[in-house]
C-alpha positions, 0 to 999 in steps of 0.5 A, a space after each residue: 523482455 520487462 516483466 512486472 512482479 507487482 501486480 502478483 505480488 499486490 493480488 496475494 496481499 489483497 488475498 491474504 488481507 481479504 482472508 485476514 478480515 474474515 478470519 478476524 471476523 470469524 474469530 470475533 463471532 460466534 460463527 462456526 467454522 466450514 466443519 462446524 467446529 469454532 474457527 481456530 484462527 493458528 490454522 490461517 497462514 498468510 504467504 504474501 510480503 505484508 512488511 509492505 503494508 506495514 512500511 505503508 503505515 509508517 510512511 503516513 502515520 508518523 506516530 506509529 513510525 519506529 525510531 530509525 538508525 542514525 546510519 540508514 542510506 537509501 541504496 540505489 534510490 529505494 526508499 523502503 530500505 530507510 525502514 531496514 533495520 527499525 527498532 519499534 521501541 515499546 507497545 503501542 495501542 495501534 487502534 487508538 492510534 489510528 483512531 487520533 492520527 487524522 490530522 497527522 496523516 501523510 496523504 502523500 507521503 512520497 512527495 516529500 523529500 528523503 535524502 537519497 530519493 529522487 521525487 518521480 516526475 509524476 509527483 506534481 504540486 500543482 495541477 497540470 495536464 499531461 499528455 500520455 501517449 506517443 513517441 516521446 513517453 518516458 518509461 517512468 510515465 508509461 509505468 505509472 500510466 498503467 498503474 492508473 488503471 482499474 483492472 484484475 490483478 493476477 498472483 498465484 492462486 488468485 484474482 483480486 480487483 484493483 481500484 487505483 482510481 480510489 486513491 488517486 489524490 494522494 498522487 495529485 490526481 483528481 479522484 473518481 466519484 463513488 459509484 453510489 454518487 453516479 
């Protein structure tokens, strides 16, 4: 039996992302806490991997990416083990960094090639139409497939929405319209 661990682990970044921002902006007002008090923001503890969010930054704002060891080897064709080991040399100011990094953004970072990664079959340059479905579907697309659709992830102790429709064109794909356009 295949079960898949992303969707939990995605829901509890989504979670503690959520509770991040409120605490950010809790701490940045003059809002009190649920007791009354000034909110304390040592007391906010996040359990979600958010070294993913993290590599996803270095995957697309090159600027930001840390210098890399010279011996790096992607195991087994696992492209985040090309951040093990980073050294991030000196402080940097990561919001006007960000702020500049727009014509420098990666939109599809994994369509690019990395020695010891093969690019998935559904990376595509050009536009194409596919047929999902039937007996002939590989795994990998059905896979993918799946993460195409707009559902309800559940973690523990969570249910956060996913949108993957609003990121579509880094992947090539043709991207939903907004609702408010709708």
């Amino acid at each position: 039996m295949r079960l898949a661990l992303a969707p939990a682990v995605l829901a509890s970044i989504y979670r503690d992302l959520g509770s991040l921002k409120q605490a950010m902006i809790m701490a940045s007002s003059e809002v009190p806490g649920r007791n009354g008090d000034s909110f304390d923001i040592h007391k906010l503890s996040l359990w979600s991997p958010l070294f993913f969010v993290q590599v996803w930054v270095w995957e697309r704002i090159v600027s930001l990416q840390p210098e890399r060891a010279q011996n790096y080897n992607i195991v087994s064709g696992v492209r985040i083990g090309r951040w093990h080991n980073v050294k991030q040399t000196g402080v940097i100011n990561v919001r006007t960094t960000i702020d500049s990094s727009g014509e420098f953004f990666l939109w599809r970072p994994y369509a690019l090639a990395v020695e010891g990664w093969s690019i998935p079959k559904f990376y595509k340059d050009k536009e194409e139409w596919t047929i999902v479905g039937g007996q002939n579907l590989d795994q990998e697309m059905e896979s993918f497939v799946r993460c195409l659709r707009v559902s309800e992830l559940v973690g523990l102790n969570c249910q956060e929405p996913y949108r993957p429709n609003r990121v579509a064109m880094q992947f090539g794909y043709d991207q939903d319209f907004p609702k408010w356009m709708i």
